[in-house]
DRENKEVEX-57342 format. One record per residue (C-alpha): y, z, x; residue in three letters. Coordinates in steps of 0.2 Angstrom, whole numbers, padded with zeros to 4 digits, always signed. Each point is the difference from the previous one (the first is absolute). Example, Ala and Ser with C-alpha at 12.3 -4.5 7.8 and 13.67 -1.06 7.14 Angstrom:
! residues 2
-0022+0039+0062ala;+0017-0003+0006ser;
//
This chain:
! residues 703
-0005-0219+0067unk;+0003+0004-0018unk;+0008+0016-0002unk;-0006+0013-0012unk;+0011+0013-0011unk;-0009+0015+0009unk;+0003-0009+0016unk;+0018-0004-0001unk;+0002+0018-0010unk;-0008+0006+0016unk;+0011-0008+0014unk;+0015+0006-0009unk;-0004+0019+0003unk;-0005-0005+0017unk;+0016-0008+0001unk;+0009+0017-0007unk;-0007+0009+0012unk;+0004-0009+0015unk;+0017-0001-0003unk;+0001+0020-0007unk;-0002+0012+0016unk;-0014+0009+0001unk;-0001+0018-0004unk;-0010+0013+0009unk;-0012+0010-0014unk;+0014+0016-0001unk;-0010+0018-0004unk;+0009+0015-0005unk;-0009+0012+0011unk;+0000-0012+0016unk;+0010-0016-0002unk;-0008-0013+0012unk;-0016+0008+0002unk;-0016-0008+0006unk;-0010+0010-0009unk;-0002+0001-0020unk;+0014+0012-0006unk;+0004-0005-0016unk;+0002+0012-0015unk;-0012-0009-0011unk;-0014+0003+0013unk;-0015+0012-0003unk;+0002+0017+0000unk;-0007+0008+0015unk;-0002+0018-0005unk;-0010-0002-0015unk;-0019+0004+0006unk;-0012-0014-0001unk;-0010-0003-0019unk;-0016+0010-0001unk;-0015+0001-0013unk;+0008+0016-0003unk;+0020-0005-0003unk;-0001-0021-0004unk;+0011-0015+0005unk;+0008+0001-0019unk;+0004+0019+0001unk;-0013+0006-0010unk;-0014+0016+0003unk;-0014-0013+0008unk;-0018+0000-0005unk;-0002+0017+0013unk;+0014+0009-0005unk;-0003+0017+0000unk;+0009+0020-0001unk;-0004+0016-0001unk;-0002+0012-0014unk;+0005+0018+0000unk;-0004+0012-0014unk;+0008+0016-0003unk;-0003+0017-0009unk;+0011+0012+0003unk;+0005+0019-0005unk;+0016+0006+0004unk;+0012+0016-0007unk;+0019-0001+0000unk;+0005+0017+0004unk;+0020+0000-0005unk;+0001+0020+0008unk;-0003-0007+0017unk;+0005-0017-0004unk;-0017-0006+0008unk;-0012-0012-0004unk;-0018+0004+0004unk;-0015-0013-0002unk;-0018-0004+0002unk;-0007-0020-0001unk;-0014-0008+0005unk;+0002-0018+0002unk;-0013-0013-0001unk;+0000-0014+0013unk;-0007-0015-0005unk;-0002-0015+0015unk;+0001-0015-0005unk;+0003-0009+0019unk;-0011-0010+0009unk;+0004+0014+0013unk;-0008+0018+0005unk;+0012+0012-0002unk;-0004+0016+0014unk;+0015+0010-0007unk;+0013+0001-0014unk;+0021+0001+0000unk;+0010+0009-0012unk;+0018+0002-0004unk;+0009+0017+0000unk;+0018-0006-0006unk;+0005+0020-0003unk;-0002+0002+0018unk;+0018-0012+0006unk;+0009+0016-0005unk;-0011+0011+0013unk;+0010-0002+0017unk;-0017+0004+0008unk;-0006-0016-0002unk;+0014-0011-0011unk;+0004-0016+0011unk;+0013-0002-0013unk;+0008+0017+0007unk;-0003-0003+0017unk;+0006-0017+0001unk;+0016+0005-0006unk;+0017-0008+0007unk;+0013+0015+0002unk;+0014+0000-0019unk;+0014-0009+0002unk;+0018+0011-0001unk;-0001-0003-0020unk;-0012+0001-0012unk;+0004-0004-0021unk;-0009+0010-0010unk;-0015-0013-0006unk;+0000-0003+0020unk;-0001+0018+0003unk;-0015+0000-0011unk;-0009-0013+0009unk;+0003+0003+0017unk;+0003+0018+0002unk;-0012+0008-0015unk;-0001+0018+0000unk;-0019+0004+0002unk;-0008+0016-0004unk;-0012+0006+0013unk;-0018-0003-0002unk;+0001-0017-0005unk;-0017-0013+0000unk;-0016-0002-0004unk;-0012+0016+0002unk;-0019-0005+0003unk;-0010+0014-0003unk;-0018-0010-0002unk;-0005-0017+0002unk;-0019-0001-0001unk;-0010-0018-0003unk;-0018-0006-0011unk;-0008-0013+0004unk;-0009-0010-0013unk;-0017-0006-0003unk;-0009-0012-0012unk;+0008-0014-0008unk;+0009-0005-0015unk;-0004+0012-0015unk;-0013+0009+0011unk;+0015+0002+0013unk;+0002+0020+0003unk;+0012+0009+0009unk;-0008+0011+0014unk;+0009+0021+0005unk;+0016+0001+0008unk;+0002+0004+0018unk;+0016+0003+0010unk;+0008-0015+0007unk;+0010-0001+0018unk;+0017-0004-0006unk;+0016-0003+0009unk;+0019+0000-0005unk;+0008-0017+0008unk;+0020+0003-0007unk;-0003-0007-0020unk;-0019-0004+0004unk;-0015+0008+0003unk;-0016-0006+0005unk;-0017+0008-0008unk;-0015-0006+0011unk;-0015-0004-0008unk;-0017+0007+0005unk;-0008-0017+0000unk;+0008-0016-0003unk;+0003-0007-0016unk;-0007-0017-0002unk;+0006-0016-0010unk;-0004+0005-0019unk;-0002+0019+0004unk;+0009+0015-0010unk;+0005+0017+0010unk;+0009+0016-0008unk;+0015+0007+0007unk;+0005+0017-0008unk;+0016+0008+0005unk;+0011+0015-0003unk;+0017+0001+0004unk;+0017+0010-0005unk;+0017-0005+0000unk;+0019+0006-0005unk;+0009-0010-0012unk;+0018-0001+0007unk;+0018-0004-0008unk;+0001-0011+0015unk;-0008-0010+0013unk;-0003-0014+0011unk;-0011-0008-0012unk;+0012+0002-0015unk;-0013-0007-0014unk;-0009+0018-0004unk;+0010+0014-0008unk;+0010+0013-0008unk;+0014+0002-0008unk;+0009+0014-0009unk;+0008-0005-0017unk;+0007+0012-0014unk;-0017+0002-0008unk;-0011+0003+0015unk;-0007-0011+0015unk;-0006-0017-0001unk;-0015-0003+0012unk;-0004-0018+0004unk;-0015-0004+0011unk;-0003-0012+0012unk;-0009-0005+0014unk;-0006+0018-0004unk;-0020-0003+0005unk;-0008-0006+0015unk;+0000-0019-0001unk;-0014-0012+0009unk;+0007-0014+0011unk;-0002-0017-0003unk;-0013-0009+0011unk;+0000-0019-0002unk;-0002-0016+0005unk;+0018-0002+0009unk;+0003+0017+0009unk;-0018+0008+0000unk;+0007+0019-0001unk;+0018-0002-0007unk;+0005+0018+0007unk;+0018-0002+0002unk;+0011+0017-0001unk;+0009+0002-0013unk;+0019+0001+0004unk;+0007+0002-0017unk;+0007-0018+0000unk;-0016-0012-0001unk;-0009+0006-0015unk;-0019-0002-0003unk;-0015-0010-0001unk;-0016+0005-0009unk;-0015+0001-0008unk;-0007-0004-0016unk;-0010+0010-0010unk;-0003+0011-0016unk;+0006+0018+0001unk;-0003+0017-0009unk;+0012+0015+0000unk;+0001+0016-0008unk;+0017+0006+0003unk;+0004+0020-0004unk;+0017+0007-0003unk;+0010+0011-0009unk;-0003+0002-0020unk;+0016-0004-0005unk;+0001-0017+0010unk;-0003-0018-0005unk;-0007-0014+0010unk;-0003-0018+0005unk;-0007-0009+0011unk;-0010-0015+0006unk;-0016-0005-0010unk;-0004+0006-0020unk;-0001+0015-0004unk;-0017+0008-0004unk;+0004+0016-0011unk;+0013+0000-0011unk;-0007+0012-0013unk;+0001+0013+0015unk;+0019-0001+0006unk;+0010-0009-0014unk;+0002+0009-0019unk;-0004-0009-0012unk;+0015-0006-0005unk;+0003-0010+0016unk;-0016-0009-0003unk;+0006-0005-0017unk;+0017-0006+0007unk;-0009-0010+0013unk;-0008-0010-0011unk;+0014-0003-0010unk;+0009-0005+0014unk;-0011-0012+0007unk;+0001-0010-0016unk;+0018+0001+0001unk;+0011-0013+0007unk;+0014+0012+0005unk;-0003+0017+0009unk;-0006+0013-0009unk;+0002+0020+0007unk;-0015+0008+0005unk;+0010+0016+0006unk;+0018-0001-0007unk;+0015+0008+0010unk;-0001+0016-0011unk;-0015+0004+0001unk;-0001+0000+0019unk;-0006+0018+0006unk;-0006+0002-0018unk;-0016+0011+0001unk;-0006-0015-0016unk;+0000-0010+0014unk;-0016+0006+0006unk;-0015+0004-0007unk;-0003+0019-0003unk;-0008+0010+0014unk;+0003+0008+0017unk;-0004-0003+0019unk;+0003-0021+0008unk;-0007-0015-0007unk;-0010-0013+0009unk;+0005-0018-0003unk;-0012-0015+0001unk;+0005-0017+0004unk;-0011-0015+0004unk;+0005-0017+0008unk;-0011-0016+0004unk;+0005-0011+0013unk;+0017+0007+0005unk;+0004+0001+0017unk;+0011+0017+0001unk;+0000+0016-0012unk;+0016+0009-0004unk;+0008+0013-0012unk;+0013+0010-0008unk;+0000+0017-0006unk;+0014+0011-0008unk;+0005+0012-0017unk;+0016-0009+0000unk;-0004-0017-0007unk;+0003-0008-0014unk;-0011-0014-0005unk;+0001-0018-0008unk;-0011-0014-0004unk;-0006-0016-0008unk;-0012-0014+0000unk;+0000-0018+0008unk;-0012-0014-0004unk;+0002-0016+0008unk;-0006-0008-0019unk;-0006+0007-0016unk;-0018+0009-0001unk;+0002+0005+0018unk;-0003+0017+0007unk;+0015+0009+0003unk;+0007+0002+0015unk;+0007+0018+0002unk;+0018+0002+0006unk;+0006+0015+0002unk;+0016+0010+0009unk;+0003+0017+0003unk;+0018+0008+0006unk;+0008+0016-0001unk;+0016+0003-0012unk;+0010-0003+0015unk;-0006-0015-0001unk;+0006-0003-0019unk;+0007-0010-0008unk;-0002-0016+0013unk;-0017+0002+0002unk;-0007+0001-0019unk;+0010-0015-0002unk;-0007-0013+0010unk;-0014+0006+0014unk;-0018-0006-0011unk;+0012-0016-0008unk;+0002-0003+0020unk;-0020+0003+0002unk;-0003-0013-0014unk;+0011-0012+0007unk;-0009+0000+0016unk;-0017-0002-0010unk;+0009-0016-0006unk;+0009-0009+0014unk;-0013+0003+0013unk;-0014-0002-0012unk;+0006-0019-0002unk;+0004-0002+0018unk;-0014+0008+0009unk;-0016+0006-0014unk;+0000+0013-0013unk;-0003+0018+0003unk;-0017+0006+0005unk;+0003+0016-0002unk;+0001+0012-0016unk;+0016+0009+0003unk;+0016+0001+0011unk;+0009+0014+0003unk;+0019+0003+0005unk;+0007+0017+0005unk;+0017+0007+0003unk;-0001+0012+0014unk;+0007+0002+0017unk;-0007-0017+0008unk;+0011-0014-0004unk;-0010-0012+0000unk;-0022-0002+0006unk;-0012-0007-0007unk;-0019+0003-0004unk;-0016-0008-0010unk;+0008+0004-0018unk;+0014+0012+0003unk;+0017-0002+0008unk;+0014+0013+0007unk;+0014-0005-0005unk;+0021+0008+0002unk;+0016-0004-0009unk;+0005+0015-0009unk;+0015+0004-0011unk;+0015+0012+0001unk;-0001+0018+0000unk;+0008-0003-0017unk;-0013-0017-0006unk;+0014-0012+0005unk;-0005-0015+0011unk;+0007-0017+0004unk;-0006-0016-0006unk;-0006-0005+0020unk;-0011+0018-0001unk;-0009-0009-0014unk;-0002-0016+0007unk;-0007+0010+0016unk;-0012+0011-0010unk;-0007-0017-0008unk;+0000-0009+0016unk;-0011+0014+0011unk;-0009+0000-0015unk;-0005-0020+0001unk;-0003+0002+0018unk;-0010+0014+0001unk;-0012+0000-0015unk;+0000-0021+0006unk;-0007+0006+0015unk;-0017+0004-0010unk;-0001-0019+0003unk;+0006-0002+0020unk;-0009+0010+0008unk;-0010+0011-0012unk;-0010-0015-0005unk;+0004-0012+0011unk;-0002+0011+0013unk;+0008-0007+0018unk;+0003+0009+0014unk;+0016+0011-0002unk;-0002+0011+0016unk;+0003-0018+0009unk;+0009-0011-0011unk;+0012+0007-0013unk;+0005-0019-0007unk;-0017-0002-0006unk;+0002+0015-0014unk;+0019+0002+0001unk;+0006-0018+0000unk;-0013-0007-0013unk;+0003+0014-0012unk;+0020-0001+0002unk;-0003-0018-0004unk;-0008+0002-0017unk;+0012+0014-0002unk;+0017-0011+0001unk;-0010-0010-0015unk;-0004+0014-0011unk;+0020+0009+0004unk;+0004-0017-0008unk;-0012+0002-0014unk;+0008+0016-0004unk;+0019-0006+0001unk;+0005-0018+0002unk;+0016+0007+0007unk;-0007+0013+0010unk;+0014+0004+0015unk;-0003-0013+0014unk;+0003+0010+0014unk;-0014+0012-0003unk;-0014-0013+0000unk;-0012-0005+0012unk;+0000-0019-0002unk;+0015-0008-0001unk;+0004-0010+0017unk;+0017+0007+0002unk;-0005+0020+0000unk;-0010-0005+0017unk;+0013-0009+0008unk;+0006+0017+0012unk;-0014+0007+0006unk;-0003-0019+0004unk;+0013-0002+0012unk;-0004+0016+0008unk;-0004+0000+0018unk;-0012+0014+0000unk;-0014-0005-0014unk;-0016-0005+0004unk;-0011-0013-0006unk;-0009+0007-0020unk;-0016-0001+0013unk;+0003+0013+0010unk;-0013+0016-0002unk;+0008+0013-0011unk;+0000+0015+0012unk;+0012-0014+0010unk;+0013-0003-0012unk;+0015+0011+0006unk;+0015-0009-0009unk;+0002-0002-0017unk;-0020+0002-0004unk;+0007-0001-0020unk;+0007-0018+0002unk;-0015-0005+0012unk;-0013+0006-0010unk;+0007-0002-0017unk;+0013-0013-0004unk;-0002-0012+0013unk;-0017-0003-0004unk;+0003-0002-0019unk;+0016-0011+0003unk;-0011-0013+0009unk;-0014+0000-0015unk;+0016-0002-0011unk;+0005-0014+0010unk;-0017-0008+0001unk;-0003+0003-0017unk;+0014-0006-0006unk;+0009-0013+0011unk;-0015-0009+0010unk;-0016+0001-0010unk;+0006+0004-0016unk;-0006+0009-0012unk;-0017-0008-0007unk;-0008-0001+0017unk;+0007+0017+0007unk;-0006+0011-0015unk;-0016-0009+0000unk;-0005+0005+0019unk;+0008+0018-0002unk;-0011+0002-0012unk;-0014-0006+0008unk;+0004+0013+0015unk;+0002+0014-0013unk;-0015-0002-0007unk;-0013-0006+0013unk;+0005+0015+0011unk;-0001+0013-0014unk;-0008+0014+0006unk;-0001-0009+0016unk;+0009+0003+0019unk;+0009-0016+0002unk;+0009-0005+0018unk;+0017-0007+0002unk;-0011-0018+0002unk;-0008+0001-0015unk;+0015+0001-0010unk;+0009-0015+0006unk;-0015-0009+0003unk;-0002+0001-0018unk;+0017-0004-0004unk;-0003-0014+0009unk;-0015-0005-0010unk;+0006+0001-0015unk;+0016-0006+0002unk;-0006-0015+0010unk;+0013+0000+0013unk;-0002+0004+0017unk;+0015+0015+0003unk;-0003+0004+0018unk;+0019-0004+0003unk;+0005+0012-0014unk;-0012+0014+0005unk;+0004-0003+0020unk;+0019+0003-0003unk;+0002+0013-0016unk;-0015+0010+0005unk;-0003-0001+0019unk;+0017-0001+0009unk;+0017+0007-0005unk;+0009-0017-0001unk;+0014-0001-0014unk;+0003-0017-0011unk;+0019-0006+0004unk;-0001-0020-0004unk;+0018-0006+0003unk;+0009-0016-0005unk;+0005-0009+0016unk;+0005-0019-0007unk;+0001-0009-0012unk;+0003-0021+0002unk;+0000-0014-0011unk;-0004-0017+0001unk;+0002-0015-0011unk;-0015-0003-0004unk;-0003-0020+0003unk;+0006+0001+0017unk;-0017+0012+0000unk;-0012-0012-0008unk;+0012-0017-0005unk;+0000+0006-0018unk;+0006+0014-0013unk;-0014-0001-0012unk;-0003+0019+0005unk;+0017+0006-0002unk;+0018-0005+0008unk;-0003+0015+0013unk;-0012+0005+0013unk;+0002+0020+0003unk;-0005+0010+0015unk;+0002+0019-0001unk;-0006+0008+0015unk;-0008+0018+0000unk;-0003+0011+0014unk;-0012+0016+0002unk;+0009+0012+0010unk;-0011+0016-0007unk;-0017-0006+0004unk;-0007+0000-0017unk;-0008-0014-0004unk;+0002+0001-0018unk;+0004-0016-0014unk;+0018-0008-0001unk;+0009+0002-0019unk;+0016-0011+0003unk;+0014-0002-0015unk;+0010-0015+0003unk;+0016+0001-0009unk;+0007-0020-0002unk;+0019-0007-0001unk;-0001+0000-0020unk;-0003+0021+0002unk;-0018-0004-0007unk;-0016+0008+0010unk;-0018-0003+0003unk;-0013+0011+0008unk;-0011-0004+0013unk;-0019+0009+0004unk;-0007-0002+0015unk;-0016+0008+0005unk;-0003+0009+0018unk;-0006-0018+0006unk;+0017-0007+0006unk;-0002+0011+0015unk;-0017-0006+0004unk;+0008-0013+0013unk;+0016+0011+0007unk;+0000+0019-0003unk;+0018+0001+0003unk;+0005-0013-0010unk;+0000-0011-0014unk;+0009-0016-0007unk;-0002-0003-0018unk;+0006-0018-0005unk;+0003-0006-0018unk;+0006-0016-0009unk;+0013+0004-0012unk;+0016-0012-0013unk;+0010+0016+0005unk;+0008+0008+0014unk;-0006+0015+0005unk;+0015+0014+0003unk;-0009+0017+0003unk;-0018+0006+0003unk;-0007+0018-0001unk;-0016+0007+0008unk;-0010+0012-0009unk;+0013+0001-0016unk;-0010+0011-0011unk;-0001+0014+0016unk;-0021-0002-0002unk;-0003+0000+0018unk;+0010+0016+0006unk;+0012-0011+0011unk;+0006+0012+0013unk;+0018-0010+0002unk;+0007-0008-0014unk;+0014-0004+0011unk;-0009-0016+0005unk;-0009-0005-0016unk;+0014-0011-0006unk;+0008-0017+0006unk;+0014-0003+0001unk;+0004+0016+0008unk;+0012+0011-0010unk;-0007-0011-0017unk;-0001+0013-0013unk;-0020+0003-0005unk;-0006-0001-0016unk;-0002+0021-0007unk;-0020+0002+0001unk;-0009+0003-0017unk;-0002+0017-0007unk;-0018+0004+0001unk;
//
């Protein structure tokens, strides 16, 4: 029998593999398993594809939400300190379902021991407290805190479209369930139907609480009044949870609605405010001269002062008469409404356009003169760099303005206005880290406007979804800012994650919110962004990451995506499949330590009877003794004290989870080898990256 090429190359690998022992298939989570266990393998928990949610990630051809619309009517009363407020909230369904009752959130009410499970749930205070722990944990609440329900009445509507007509109010059965209440309808609200809700309710507005995000603060010019979560709220009903009603603890923040809104706010006179949404009558609470600087400023490329610090409590300030003013603000598709409201503020701004013969888009920033001379400085140049950095890497601002305030909330964010801290000395000193801090907070929380205000996930159960994403597109823009900003306050860099990775009490990034009772900040925050660092930068690169990001950003604006659909969609775009890398950074706490074990060489023609590859054959043999299965970055350093680097992609430990031999013909001998030398993939024990033992490792890069 003539032998063929493919035949004899054939009976040589069958040889090899007679005379090499065979090796049973080793899986991380259960070596010598009879059952499928590897790390690349599918991905149990993400929920089928549905005509709604689709295969790629995307909405599907029966995607649909809810819209809720708002008017509202509220007074600030800065005697009592109390806000009081009327709305009536139009409920449009747009399931496939009938709907025989409504929920609402009442976030005031986790400061009412009545009925707070935040309160109630309460562990008892450890021996110490810190002050900022005291705050937290052991808030001292005035009584009379919560929601107040004085009248929840519901309409019905008949007709359709424009002949579609409200019917009279009658008093609905409602009941208080913690942070929800449930408003029964009087006859069940069918798929495409509209019903009316009107509420009333009261409220304090505290100098501290629970909640933390709505307040007031006492600086040398008066209070500062910021308001949030400050109206009742409808729940989310959708596809995935049906009712999504879980209480709010103060930790898990919040999923909601989009839809258009239109507040009247009344206050004092001599107060200025902002808030979500345009405002609608400017000849009635600014003088004249504010409306001239504001159109200067939006064609300026630097802030402009609409209210300059001394002018603050200047009776000029506000336009000539007696008795409260009534503010008007409206806001299309926004999922949330906050404001601000104080005499104290001094007030900047300018424009941002993405290219010439756009709209401006309105930044602006108010502050008290504590706040001075940080915050005129660099606040709205903070604003328009998150216009810019997120604008490339997600999509451009939808909306006409964002807002940042100095106030006593460090940092919280809303559709087009932040609450921001960092404040200087008594004496207008402050130290170069306060100013990298009032830019950072600044980043993150006007960047939020993109994760989740418009791409609008599910904070009450996952906080990676808004946190992470945005804390990712923030290290990029911190970069934008400073090249050389200070590594150790950013969230990105693999070696600010390595602690809290070898920590034995975190829990996997998908793990509910309300469940995450260790270091929620790393968890939440920084872990997810390091990963998206690391996939961004060291397995997919760039091109292909940026691209599917994008994608996800902008195929969920203004939509509720789940956990699956965002890495289903990287996954498209990306054209990889990443279960391995989503199993082991998102769903289990494992840490990446890949160690060195050996390294053997060979001359090569008693390998393969020739040393047409190279005089050597090298093995250097890795081992994975974290449980992340992550790709292996060697640096092999050879007996002339030149070096070569090696990328490997997750694939080697598709045969043997634990370990990994890499082989490589070389003319040199190789002396030293280094795992992970440029500390990309937050190796836990660098004890064990290097071979020899004791070898002296290269110093990593500066990033």
């Amino acid at each position: 029998m003539t032998m063929t090429r493919s035949s004899i190359r054939l009976a040589l690998v069958l040889s090899l593999a007679a005379a090499t022992p065979a090796a049973a298939q080793q899986w991380l989570a259960a070596p010598g398993a009879k059952t499928n266990q590897s790390s690349f393998r599918a991905i149990d928990e993400w929920a089928d594809p549905t005509e709604v949610r689709n295969a790629g990630g995307s909405p599907g051809p029966k995607y649909w939400q809810q819209q809720v619309d708002y008017v509202i009517r509220t007074t600030l009363d800065t005697v009592a300190n109390k806000l009081t407020g009327s709305e009536r909230v139009t409920y449009h369904n747009n399931s496939p379902d009938e709907l025989r009752y409504l929920w609402f959130q009442l976030d005031q009410n986790i400061d009412d021991p009545a009925v707070s499970r935040a309160i109630q749930a309460s562990p008892a205070l450890p021996p110490k407290l810190s002050p900022m722990a005291r705050r937290f944990l052991a808030p001292e609440i005035p009584a009379g805190m919560g929601n107040r329900i004085t009248r929840v009445q519901v309409a019905s509507y008949s007709g359709t479209g424009k002949a579609r007509r409200a019917g009279a109010l009658a008093d609905a059965e409602w009941t208080v369930n913690g942070t929800q209440m449930k408003v029964l309808l009087p006859r069940p609200l069918a798929p495409g139907s509209v019903v009316d809700v009107a509420i009333d309710w009261t409220h304090l507005v505290p100098e501290t609480s629970r909640n933390g995000r709505g307040l007031r603060e006492k600086v040398k010019d008066g209070w500062l009044y910021e308001m949030a979560q400050w109206f009742p709220r409808a729940s989310v009903y959708d596809d995935v949870n049906g009712w999504q009603t879980d209480q709010f603890l103060g930790q898990g923040e919040f999923y909601l609605n989009f839809g258009n809104y239109d507040v009247s706010i009344t206050v004092p006179r001599d107060h200025i405010v902002q808030a979500t949404g345009v405002l609608q009558n400017p000849a009635q609470v600014l003088t004249a001269t504010q409306r001239e600087r504001l159109v200067r400023a939006m064609s300026s490329d630097a802030p402009v002062f609409i209210i300059s610090k001394d002018e603050v409590l200047q009776p000029s300030t506000r336009p000539a008469g007696s008795g409260p003013l009534t503010w008007r603000f409206k806001a299309e598709k926004v999922r949330d409404f906050a404001w601000v409201s104080s005499k104290a503020y001094v007030w900047d701004a300018m424009g941002y356009r993405y290219r010439p013969g756009q709209a401006p888009i309105e930044l602006h920033s108010l502050y008290p003169r504590d706040a001075m001379p940080l915050w005129d400085k660099v606040s709205t140049k903070a604003i328009a760099q998150t216009m810019k950095t997120y604008g490339a890497m997600a999509f451009e601002y939808p909306y006409p303005k964002a807002v940042n305030v100095h106030g006593p909330v460090f940092g919280m964010e809303y559709p087009m206005i932040a609450f921001c801290g960092a404040r200087p000395q008594p004496d207008g000193s402050y130290t170069p880290q306060l100013e990298y801090a009032l830019v950072g907070v600044t980043i993150h929380e006007v960047g939020h406007n993109w994760f989740p205000m418009i791409v609008a996930s599910d904070e009450r159960k996952w906080t990676w979804m808004d946190e992470g994403l945005n804390s990712f597109v923030e290290y990029y823009a911190q970069l934008e800012w400073d090249p050389n900003w200070p590594q150790p306050g950013l969230r990105g860099p693999a070696k600010n994650i390595v602690n809290y990775m070898k920590g034995e009490q975190q829990v996997p990034i998908m793990t509910e919110s309300n469940d995450i009772q260790v270091q929620f900040g790393a968890n939440g925050y920084a872990k997810p962004a390091t990963g998206l660092v690391m996939l961004r930068e060291q397995i997919l690169g760039p091109k292909l990451f940026d691209q599917a990001f994008r994608e996800y950003s902008q195929k969920w604006a203004f939509k509720h995506p789940q956990p699956a659909d965002f890495f289903r969609t990287i996954e498209d775009g990306a054209g990889e499949q990443l279960n391995y890398f989503w199993r082991g950074w998102f769903y289990t706490n494992y840490a990446n330590d890949q160690a060195v074990t050996g390294l053997e060489m060979q001359p090569a023609d008693s390998l393969i009877g020739s040393t047409n590859r190279g005089k050597h054959y090298a093995r250097v043999t890795v081992e994975n003794k974290g449980g992340l299965v992550l790709p292996v970055q060697l640096e092999l350093t050879f007996e002339d004290g030149t070096t070569q680097k090696v990328k490997l992609p997750a694939d080697v430990w598709r045969r043997n989870e634990l370990k990994y031999q890499y082989g490589l013909f070389t003319d040199k001998l190789v002396t030293k080898v280094v795992v992970d030398p440029d500390e990309v993939f937050a190796d836990i024990d660098r004890s064990n990256n290097t071979f020899p033992v004791g070898a002296t490792p290269p110093a990593a890069p500066a990033s």
